[in-house]
N, C-alpha and C positions, 0 to 999 in steps of 0.2 A: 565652488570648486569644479575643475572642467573631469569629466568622464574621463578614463582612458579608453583608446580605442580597443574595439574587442579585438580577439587574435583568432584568426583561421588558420585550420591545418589544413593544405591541399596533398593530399596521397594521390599520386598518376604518373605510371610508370613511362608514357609519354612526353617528352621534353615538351613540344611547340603544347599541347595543348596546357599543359601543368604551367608554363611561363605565360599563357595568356590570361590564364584565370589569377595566376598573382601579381598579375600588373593591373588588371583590370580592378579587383580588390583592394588593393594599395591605392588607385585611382580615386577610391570611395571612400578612403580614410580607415581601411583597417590594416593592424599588424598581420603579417601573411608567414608562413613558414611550409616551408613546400619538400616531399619527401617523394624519392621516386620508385619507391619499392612499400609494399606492406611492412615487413620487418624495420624498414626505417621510420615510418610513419608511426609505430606503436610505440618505438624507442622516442620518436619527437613530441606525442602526446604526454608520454610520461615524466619526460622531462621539463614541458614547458604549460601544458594542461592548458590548451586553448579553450577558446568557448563554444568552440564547434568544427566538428570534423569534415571534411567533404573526401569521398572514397570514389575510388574507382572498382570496381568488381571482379575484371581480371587482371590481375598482375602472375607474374612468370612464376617470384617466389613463393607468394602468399594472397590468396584471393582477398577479394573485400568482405566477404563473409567470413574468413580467418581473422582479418583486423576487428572487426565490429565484435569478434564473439571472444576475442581476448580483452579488449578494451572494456569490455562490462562487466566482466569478472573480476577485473582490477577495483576494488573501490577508491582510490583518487578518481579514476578517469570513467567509471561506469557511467555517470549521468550528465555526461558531456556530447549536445545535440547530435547525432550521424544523419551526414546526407548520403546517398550512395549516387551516384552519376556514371551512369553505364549504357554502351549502346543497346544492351539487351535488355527487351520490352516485356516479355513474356509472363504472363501471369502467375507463372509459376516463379519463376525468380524474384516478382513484387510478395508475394505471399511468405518468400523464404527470408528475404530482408526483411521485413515488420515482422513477423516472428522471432527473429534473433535479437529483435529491438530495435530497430533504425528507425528516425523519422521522420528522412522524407525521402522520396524515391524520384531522380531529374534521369530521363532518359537523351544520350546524344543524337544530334547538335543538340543544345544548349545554348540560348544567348547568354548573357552577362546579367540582362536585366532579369531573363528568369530564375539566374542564381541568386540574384541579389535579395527577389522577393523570397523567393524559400529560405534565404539566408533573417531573414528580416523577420518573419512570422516565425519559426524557430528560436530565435534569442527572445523575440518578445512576448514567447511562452513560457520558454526560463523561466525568463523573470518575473512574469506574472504568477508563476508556481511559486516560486521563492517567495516571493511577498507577499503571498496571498497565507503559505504556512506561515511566516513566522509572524504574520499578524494575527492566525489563527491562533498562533501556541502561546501568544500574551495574552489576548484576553480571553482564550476560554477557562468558563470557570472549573472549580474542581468540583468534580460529580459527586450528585449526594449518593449513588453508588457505591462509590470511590472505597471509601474507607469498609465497608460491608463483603465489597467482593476482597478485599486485602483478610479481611475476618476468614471468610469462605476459604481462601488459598492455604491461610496457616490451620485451618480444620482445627476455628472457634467453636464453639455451641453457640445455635441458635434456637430460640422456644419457637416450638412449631406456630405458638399463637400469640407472637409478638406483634406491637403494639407499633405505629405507621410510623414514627417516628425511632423507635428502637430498629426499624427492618432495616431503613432509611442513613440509620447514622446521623440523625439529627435534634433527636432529644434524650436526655439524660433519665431513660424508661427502664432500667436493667432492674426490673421486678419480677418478670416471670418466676412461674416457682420451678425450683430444682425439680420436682417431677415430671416435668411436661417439656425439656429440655431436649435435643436428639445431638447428636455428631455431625457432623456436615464433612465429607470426607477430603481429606489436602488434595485433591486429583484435579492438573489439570488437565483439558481437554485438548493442547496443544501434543504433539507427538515430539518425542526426544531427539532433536536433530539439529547436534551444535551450526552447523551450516544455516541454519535458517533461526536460530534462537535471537536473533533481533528483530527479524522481521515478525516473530510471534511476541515478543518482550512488549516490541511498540503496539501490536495490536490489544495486546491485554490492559495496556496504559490505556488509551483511546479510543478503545470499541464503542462508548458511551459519549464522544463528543462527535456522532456523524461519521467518522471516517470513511473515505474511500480507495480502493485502489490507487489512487494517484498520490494520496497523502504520506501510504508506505510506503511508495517508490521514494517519493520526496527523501523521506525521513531515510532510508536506509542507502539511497545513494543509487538507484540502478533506474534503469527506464521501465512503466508500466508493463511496457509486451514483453521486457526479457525477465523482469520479475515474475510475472504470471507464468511464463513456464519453467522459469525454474522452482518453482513452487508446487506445480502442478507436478512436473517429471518426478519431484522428491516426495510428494503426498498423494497425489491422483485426484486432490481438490486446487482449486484458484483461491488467490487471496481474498475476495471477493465473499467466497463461499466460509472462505475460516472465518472472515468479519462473521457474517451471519450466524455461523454455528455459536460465536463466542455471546452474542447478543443473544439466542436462545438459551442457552447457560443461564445466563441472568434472571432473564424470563421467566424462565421455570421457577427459578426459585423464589424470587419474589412474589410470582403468583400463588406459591404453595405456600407462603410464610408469611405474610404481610392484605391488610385489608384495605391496601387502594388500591385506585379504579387502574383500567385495563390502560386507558390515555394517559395517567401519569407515568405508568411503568413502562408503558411507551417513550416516552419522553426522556426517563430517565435512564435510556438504552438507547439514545442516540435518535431517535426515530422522528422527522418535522409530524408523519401522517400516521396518524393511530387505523385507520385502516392499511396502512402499507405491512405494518406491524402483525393486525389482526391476521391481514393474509398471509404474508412470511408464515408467521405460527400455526397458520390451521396446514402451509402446505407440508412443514417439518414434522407436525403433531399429530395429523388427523384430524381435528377437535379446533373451535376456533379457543380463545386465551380466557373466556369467562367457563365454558365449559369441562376444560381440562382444568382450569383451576376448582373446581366444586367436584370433581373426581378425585384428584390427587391430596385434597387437606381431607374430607375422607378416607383416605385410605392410611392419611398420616396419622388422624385422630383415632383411628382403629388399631394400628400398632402401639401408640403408646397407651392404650387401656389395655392391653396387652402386656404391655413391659409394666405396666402398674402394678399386676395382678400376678407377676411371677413371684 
């Protein structure tokens, strides 16, 4: 079965140069759709959802940074490639585009061929994102986590001194005695912020299979650089940093509840390198993850002879 051709949008409120880039395009076998005002261009994206944008920067009604910063707030169109193509060079205007999400910056003249290639390396990142997740999301397995942090959220009990396999969610160990048993509180560590409540839903699913920045752009639809600030501007953290917090969560408590090694609970947090893990935790904790663990089941097994004895 043959491809269809991809579709470019060209936004350039310039007639000769906007008719040259869509002849030259059409040239090369793509559908072209050509808008000559920013407010047209937003209206042609969302109407026809090309596979990639190419911007101009100044236009009369609406800059190229008013196009780029509506288009990613839309989720149809958020995670539809931008190129900006602009005579201005200035470092400060490259910094201001890849901050609102754009991803690639062509300054004029321009040849044909050097749009072609930024156009070329741009779709075949697409798509090597796309295909890369959704071959991730078939075979990865389900975390022996999984079910344990699901325990943890609906604030099950868990015995402070359960058994590798009971911590694990993998053996049918539910012997612990009622006395030794503690609360594990429903809290998550996510902040309340229906706006961002998918981009935190997905992290809490997948914090444990690797995840990275680029997997929750994937997943939720927006580009890396404009999801990181809009995460950041809404939290004062990067998604980056929420993954992390969310894998120290786990950490903690495994290590405080469960008696295997520091490298499985490594692993079973997402982690390839149990030193990358050890360091994370000692920079968030103080303490590297054997030592915090032998202070805090102390200080567990002290409270409930405590609660024993009331």
């Amino acid at each position: 079965m043959q491809e269809s051709p991809k579709k470019i949008l060209v936004i350039e409120d310039d007639n000769v140069t906007r008719n040259l880039y869509l002849m030259g395009l059409e040239a090369k076998g793509f559908d072209t759709i050509g808008a000559d005002t920013g407010l047209a261009g937003i209206q042609q994206a969302q109407e026809h959802i090309p596979d990639l944008v190419i911007c101009d920067i100044t236009m009369p009604d609406m800059d190229g940074y008013s196009v780029l910063t509506t288009l990613r707030q839309d989720p149809v169109t958020a995670i539809i490639p931008f190129i900006f193509l602009t005579g201005s060079s200035t470092k400060a205007d490259v910094r201001k585009a890849m901050e609102l999400g754009a991803d690639d910056y062509l300054t004029k003249p321009s040849t044909l061929d050097e749009l072609l290639r930024a156009i070329a390396i741009r779709l075949q990142k697409q798509a090597t994102l796309q295909y890369w997740w959704a071959m991730k999301l078939e075979k990865a397995p389900q975390s022996v986590f999984a079910d344990n942090t699901t325990a943890i959220a609906r604030g099950v009990s868990v015995g402070v001194g359960v058994g590798v396999g009971e911590a694990f969610g993998t053996e049918d160990s539910g012997r612990a005695a009622p006395d030794t048993e503690i609360m594990i509180p429903p809290k998550s560590i996510f902040p309340y912020i229906p706006q961002l409540k998918e981009v935190f839903d997905f992290i809490e699913a997948h914090y444990h299979q690797g995840i990275t920045l680029c997997d929750v752009a994937v997943a939720v639809g927006y580009s890396p650089a404009y999801l990181t600030n809009r995460v950041s501007k809404q939290t004062g953290e990067t998604v980056n940093c929420w993954i992390v917090k969310r894998r120290m969560a786990g950490a903690r408590f495994l290590l405080q509840n469960n008696d295997q090694t520091v490298e499985k609970i490594a692993k079973a947090l997402g982690y390839q390198d149990v030193s990358h893990f050890s360091r994370q935790f000692r920079q968030h904790h103080g303490l590297p993850p054997q030592a915090w663990r032998k202070e805090h089941q102390l200080v567990s097994q002290k409270q409930v002879k405590l609660w024993q004895n009331c």
